[in-house]
C-alpha positions as CSV (number, residue, x, y, z in Angstrom):
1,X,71.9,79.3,-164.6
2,X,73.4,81.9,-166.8
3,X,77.1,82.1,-166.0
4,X,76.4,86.1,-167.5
5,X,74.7,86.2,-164.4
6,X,77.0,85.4,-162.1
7,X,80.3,87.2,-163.7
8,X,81.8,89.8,-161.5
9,X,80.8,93.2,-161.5
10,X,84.6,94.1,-161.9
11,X,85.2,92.2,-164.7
12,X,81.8,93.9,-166.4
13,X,83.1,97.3,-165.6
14,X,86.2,96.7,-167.5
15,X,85.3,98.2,-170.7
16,X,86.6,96.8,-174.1
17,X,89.3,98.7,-175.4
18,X,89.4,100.3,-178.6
19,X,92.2,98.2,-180.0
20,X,89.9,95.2,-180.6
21,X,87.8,96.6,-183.0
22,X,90.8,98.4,-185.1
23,X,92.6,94.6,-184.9
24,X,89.4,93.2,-185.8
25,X,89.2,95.4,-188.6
26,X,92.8,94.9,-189.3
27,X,92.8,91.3,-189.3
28,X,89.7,91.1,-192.2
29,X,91.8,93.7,-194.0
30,X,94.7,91.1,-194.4
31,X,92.6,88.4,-195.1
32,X,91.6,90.6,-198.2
33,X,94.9,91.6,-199.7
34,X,95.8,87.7,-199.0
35,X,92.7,86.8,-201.6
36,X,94.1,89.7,-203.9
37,X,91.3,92.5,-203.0
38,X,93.0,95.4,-204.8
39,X,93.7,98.3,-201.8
40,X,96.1,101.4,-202.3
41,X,98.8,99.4,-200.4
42,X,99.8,95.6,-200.2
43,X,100.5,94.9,-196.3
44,X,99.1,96.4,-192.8
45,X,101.5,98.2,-190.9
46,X,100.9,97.6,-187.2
47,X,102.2,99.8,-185.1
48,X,99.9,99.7,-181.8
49,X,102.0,97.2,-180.3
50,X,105.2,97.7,-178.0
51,X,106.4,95.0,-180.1
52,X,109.6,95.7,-181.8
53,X,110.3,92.3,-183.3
54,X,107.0,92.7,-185.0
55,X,107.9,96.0,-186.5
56,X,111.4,95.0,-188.0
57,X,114.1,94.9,-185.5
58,X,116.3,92.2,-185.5
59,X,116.4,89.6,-182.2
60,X,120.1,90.4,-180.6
61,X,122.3,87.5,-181.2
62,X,123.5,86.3,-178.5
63,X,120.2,85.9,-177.0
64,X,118.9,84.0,-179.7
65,X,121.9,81.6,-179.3
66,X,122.0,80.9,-175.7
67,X,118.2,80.1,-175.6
68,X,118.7,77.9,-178.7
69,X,121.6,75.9,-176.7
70,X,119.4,76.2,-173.6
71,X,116.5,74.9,-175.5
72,X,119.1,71.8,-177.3
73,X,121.9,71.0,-175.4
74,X,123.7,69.2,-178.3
75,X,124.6,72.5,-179.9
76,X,127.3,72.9,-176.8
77,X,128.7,70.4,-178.3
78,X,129.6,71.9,-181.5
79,X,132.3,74.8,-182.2
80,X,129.5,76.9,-184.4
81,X,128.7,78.9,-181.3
82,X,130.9,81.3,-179.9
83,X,132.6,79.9,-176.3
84,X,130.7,82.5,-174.1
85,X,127.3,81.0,-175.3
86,X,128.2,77.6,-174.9
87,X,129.8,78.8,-170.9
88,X,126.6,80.9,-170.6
89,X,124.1,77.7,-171.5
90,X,126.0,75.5,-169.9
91,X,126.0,77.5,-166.7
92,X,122.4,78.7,-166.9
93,X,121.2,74.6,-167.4
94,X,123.1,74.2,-164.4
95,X,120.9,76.2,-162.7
96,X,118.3,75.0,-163.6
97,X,116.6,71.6,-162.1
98,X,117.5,68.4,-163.9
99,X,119.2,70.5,-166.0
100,X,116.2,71.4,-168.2
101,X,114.3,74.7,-169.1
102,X,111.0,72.2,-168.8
103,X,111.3,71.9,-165.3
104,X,110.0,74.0,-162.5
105,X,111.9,76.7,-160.7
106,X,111.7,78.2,-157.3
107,X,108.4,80.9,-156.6
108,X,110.6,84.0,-157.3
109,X,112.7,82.5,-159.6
110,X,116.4,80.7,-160.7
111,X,118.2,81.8,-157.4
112,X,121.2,82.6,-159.2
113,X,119.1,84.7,-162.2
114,X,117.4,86.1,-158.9
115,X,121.3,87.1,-157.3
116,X,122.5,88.4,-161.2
117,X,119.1,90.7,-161.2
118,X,120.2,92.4,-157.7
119,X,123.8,92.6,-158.6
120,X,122.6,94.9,-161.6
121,X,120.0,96.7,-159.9
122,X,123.1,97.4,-157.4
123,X,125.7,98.7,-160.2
124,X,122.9,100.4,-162.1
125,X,122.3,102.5,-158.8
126,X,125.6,103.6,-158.0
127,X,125.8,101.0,-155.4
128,X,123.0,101.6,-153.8
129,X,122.1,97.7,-152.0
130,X,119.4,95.4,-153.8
131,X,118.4,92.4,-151.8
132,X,117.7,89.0,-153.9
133,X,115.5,88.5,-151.4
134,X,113.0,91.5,-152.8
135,X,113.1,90.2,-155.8
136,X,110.9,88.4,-157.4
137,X,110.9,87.3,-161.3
138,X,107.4,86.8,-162.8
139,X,105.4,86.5,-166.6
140,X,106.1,89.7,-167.4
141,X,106.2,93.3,-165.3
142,X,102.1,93.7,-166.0
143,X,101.8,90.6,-164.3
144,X,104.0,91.4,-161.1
145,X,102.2,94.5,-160.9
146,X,98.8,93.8,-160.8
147,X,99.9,91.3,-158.1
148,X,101.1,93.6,-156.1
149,X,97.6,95.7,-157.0
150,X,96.4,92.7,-155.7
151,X,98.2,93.1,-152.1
152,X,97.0,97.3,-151.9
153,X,93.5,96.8,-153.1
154,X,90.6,95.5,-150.4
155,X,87.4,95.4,-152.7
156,X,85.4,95.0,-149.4
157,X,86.3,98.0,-148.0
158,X,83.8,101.0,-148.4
159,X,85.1,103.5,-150.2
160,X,86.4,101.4,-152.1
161,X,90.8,101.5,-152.5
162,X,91.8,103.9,-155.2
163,X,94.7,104.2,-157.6
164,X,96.1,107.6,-158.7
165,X,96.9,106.5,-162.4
166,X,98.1,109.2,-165.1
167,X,96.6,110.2,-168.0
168,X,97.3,109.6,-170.7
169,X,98.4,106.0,-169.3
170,X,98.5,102.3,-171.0
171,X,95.0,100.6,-171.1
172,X,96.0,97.5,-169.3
173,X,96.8,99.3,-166.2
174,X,93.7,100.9,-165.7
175,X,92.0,97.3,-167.3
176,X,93.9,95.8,-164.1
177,X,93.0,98.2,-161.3
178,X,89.6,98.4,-162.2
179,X,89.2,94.4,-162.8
180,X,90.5,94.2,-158.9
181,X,87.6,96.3,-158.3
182,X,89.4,99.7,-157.4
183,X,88.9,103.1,-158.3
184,X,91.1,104.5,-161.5
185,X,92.0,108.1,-159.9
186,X,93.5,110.0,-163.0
187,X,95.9,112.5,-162.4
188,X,96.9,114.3,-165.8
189,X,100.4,115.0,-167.4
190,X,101.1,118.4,-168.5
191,X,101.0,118.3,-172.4
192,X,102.1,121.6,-173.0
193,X,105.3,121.2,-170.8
194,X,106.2,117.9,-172.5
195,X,103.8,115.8,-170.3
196,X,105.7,116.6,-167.3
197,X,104.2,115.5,-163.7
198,X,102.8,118.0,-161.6
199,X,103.0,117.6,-157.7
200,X,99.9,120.0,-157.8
201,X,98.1,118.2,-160.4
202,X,98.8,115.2,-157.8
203,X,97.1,117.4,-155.2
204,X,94.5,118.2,-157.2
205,X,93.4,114.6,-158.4
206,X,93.5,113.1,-154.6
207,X,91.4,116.5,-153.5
208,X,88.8,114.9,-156.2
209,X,88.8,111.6,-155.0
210,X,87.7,112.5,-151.8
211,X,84.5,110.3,-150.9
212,X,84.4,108.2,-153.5
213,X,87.1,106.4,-153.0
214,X,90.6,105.7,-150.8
215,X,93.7,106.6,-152.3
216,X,96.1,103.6,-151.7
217,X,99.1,103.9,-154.4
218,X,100.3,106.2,-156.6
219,X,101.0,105.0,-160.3
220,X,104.4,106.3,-162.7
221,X,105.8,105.0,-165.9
222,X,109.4,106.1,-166.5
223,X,110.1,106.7,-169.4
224,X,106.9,107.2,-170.4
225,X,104.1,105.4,-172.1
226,X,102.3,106.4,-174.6
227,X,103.6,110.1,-173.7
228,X,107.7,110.1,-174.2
229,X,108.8,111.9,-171.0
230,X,111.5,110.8,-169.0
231,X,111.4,112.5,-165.3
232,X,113.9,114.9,-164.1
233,X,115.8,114.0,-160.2
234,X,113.9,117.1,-159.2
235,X,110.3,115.9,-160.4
236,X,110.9,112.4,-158.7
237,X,111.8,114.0,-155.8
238,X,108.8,115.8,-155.5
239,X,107.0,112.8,-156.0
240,X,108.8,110.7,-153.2
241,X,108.0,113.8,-150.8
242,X,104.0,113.7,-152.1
243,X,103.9,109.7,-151.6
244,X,105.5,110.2,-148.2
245,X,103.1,113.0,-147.0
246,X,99.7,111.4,-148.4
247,X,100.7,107.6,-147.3
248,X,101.1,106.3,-150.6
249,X,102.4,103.5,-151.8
250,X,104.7,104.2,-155.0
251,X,104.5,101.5,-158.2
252,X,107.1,102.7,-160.4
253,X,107.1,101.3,-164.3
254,X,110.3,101.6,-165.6
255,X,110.5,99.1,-168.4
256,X,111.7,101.6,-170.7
257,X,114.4,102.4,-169.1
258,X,117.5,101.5,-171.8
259,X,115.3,103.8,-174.0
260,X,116.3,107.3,-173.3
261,X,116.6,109.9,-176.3
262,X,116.7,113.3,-175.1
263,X,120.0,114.8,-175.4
264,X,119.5,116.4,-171.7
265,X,117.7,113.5,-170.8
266,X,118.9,110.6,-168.1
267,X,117.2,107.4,-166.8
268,X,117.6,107.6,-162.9
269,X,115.4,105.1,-161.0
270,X,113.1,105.9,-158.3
271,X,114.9,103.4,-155.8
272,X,118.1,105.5,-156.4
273,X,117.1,108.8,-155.8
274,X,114.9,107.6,-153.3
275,X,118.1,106.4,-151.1
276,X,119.8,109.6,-152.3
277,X,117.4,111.3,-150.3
278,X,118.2,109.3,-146.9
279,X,116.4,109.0,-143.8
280,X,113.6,108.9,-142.8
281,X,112.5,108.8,-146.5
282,X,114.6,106.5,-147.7
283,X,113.8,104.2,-144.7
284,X,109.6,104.6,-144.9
285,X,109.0,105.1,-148.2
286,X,107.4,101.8,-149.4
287,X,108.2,101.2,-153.3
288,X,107.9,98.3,-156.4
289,X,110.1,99.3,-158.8
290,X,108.8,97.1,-162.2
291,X,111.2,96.1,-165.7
292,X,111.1,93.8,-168.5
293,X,112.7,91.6,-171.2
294,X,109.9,93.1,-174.0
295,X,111.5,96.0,-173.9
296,X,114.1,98.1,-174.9
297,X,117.0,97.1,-177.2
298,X,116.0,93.0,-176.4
299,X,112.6,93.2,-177.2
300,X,111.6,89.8,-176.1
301,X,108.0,90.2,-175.8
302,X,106.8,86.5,-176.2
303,X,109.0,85.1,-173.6
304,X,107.3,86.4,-171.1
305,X,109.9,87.7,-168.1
306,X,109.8,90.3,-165.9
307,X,110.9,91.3,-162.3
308,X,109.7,93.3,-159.3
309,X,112.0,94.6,-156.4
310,X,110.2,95.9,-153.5
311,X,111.4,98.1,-151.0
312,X,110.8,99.3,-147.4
313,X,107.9,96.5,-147.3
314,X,107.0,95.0,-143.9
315,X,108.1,91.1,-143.7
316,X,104.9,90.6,-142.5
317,X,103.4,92.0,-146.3
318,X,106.4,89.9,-148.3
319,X,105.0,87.2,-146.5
320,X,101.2,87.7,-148.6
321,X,103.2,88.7,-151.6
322,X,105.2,85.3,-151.7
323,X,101.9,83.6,-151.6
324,X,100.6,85.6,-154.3
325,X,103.6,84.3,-156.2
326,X,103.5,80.9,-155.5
327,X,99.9,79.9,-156.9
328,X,101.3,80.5,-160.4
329,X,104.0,77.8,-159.3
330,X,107.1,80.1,-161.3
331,X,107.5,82.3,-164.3
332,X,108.2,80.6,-167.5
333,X,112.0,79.5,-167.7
334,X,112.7,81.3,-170.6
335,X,111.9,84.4,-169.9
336,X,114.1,84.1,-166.8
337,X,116.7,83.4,-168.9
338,X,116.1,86.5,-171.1
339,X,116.0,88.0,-168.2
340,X,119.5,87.0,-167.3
341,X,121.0,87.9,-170.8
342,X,119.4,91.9,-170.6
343,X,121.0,92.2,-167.0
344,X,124.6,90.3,-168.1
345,X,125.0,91.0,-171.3
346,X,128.7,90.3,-173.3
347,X,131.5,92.2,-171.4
348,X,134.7,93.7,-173.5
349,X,137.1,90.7,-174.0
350,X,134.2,88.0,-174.9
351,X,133.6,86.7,-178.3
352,X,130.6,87.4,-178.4
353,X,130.9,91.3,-177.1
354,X,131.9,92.7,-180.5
355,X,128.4,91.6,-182.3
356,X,126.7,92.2,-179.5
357,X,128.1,95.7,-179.0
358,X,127.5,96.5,-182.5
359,X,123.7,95.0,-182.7
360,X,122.6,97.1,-179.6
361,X,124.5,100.3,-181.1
362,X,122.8,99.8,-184.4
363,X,119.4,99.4,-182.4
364,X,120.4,102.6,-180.8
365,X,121.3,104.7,-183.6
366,X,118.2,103.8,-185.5
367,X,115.7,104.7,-182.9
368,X,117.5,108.4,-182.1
369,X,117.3,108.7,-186.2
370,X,113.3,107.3,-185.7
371,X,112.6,109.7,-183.4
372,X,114.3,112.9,-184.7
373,X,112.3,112.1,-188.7
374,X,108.8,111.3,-186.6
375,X,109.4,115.1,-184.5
376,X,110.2,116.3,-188.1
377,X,107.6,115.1,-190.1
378,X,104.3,114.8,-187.9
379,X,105.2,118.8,-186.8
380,X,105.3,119.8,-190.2
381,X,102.1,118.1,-191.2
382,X,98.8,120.7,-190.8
383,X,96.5,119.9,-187.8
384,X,99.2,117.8,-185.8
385,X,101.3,118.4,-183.0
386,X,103.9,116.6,-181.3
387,X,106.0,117.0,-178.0
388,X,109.6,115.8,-178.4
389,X,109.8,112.4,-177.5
390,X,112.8,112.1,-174.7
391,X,112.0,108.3,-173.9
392,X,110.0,105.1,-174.2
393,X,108.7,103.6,-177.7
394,X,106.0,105.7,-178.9
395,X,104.9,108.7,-180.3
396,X,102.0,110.6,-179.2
397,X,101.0,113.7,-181.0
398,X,98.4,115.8,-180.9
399,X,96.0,115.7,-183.8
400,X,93.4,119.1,-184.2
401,X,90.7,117.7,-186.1
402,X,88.3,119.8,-188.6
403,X,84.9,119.9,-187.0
404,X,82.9,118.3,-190.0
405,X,85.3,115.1,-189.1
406,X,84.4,115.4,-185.2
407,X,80.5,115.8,-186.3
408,X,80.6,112.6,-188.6
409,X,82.3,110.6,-185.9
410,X,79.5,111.4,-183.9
411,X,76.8,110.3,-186.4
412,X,78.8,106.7,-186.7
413,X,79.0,106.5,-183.0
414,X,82.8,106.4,-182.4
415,X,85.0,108.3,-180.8
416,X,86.8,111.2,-183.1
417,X,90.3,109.9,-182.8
418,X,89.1,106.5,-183.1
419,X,87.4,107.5,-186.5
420,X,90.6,108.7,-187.9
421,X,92.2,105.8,-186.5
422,X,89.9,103.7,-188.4
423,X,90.0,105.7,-191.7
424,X,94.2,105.4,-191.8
425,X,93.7,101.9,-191.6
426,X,91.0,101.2,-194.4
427,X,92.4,104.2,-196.5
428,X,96.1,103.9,-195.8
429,X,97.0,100.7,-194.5
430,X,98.2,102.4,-190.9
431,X,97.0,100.1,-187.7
432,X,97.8,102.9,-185.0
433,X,96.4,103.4,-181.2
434,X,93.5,106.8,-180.7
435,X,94.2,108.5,-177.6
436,X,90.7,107.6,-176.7
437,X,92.3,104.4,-175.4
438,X,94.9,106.0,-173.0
439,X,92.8,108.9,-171.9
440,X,93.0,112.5,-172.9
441,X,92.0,116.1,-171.5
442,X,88.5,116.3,-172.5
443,X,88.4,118.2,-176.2
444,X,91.7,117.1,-177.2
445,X,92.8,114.3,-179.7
446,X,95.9,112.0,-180.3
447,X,97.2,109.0,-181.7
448,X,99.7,106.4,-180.3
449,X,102.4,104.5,-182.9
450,X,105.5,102.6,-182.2
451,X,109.0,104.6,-183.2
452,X,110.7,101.4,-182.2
453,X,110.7,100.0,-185.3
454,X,113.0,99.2,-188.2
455,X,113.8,102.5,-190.6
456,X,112.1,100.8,-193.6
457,X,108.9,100.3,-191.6
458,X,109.4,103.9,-190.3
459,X,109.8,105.6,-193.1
460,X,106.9,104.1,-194.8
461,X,104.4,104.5,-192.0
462,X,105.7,108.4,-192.1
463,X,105.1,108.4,-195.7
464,X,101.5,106.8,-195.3
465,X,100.1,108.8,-192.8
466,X,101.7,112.2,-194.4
467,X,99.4,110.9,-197.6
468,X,96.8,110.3,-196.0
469,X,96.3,112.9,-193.3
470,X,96.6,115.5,-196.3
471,X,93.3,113.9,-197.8
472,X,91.4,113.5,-194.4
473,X,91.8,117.5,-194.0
474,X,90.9,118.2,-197.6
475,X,88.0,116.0,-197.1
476,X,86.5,117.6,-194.1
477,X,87.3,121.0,-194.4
């Protein structure tokens, strides 16, 4: 028996992304400038991942200390911590059972992590109720979310369930609805109005979906990712009303949330202006509302924690969802206790608030600076154009490429982005994302690259790609 044979069709349909051949690629490249291979620069810059540890910025820390005395108790002991880590480990062990971050914990996680996540859901609302028992911690927000993809989805049904998904939109989440054997229904963000969502362009894309598939949820990140927008009250309340009218179920990404840049810009979740709204909205409308300790100003990618809250859900559907939950026994501890740290960080009057205050300020500050140079510089380069940026880690400009370059991406059999892509990394050191990858309006070219990264790392990229875009024009023109 070939086990080729016998692999689901889902799995087959999900196609490789693009990424793996550029980190393939990427990887050999380092392995040469590690045996001294003479290239035009000495190190890859890698700038595909949300990962902004990776790219230069500095853990927080506080974090970093009440892990390390959650991870070896004997440091509580000592006076080299401040007093509010050594209270915060000491507490946090205490929740935990046997006192250990080895052990177990409950399906939806530390009950008390669980009760801190809901009183911040509650104060970042405006005080509008969160339910501990709607909560549920897990490895990560991808992972809670294709669980829950895993509740909407019936891959027996025929037509098969269908999820409206924007484009552009991040790989994985297409990877994960088609892998459950559902239909990827793209709905596409306005470009020219700074990737804004269209209720009509939501019309449009469940018009086209019509007998091939059944639309079960509809799919937002806010902020954005890879395109920057962060959605107005308006715009969400235009989705809310859509969701409603179609009978939709609304998965709402908001991992990005602490990363808001626009000066008329605000973060306002979907669960608050959802309850703003009131009945009977506010009492039918079924939402999961997604974040995440990789993100934002803790960047905690590795350690793995993320939450869902759920709202308006029939207890007989929590009921499926819990068992979802429990067959991966509990998310890893320490991302639960990340977890804890983003949601109740130092308050004024704390020795620790101070550092902490002035790490997550200097985080701040640099990314507002990132994003203002990156608007500056890849606007003022020929052949590129870039929205503003108003949220989320990335920028994702528009890049008009010279038809001779389009023609001899065709003759080498990639896609034309993804040729550029792959000639900034051999020529200029520059491991960045084509918009190939995320989806794109058919004709139209972009690249994806982290902003959330240190200045140094910015600033060089900048300079890179401004060096080498110049000689990729010159060549093809």
């Amino acid at each position: 028996m070939s086990v080729l044979q016998e692999i689901s069709l889902n799995v087959k349909n999900m196609k490789q992304l693009e990424y793996a051949v550029l980190a393939r690629r990427a990887n050999q490249i380092e392995e040469e400038l590690r045996r001294g291979v003479r290239k035009p620069y000495k190190e890859v810059i890698d700038v595909t991942w949300g990962d902004s540890h990776r790219a230069g910025v500095k853990p927080l820390s506080f974090v970093r200390q009440v892990l390390a005395a959650c991870l070896y108790p004997q440091l509580m002991k000592s006076d080299k911590l401040p007093l509010d880590v050594r209270q915060r480990a000491q507490t946090l062990l205490g929740s935990c059972v046997g006192g250990s971050v080895g052990s177990y914990t409950a399906t939806a996680g530390i009950s008390e992590i669980v009760h801190r996540i809901s009183e911040f859901i509650t104060r970042r609302d405006g005080g509008v109720p969160s339910s501990p028992e709607n909560i549920y911690i897990s490895p990560g927000s991808q992972w809670a979310l294709t669980t829950i993809l895993n509740v909407l989805v019936n891959s027996e049904t025929s037509p098969r369930s269908g999820v409206l998904t924007p484009v552009p939109c991040y790989c994985t989440i297409t990877l994960s609805i088609m892998g459950l054997g559902a239909a990827v229904i793209p709905y596409y963000l306005s470009e020219e109005q700074g990737w804004a969502l269209q209720v009509e362009e939501l019309q449009r894309a469940l018009e086209s979906a019509k007998g091939d598939s059944n639309p079960v949820a509809l799919y937002v990140m806010n902020p954005g990712n890879p395109a920057g927008l962060v959605q107005s009250r308006k715009s969400m309340q235009e989705v809310i009303r859509f969701v409603s009218e179609k009978r939709l179920f609304l998965l709402a990404d908001e991992v990005y949330q602490d990363c808001v840049y626009g000066e008329n810009s605000e973060f306002v979740s979907y669960k608050r202006v959802l309850a703003d709204m009131g009945p009977p909205l506010s009492d039918t409308v079924e939402l999961a509302s997604f974040h995440s300790a990789s993100k934002g100003f803790m960047g905690e990618c590795g350690l793995r924690g993320g939450y869902v809250e759920l709202v308006n859900l029939d207890p007989a559907v929590m009921k499926y969802i819990y068992n979802l939950f429990s067959k991966d026994s509990c998310a890893p501890v320490l991302g639960q206790i990340a977890l804890d740290l983003m949601v109740n960080p130092p308050q004024p009057g704390d020795p620790s608030y101070h550092l902490h205050n002035q790490e997550t300020q200097h985080i701040r500050s640099m990314l507002v600076q990132n994003v203002k140079r990156t608007h500056e510089v890849v606007n003022s380069l020929p052949g590129f154009s870039s929205q503003p940026v108003e949220g989320g880690a990335f920028a994702f400009p528009r890049v008009y490429l010279p038809p001779k370059a389009i023609q001899k991406a065709k003759e080498v059999g990639l896609q034309p982005d993804m040729f550029y892509c792959m000639r900034l990394l051999e020529e200029a050191g520059v491991f960045a994302s084509p918009g190939c990858e995320y989806g794109q309006k058919e004709g139209t070219y972009h690249i994806r690259f982290l902003i959330m990264t240190s200045r140094d790392i910015s600033e060089e990229l900048l300079r890179r790609l401004s060096s080498f875009h110049a000689k990729f024009m010159k060549d093809f023109s």
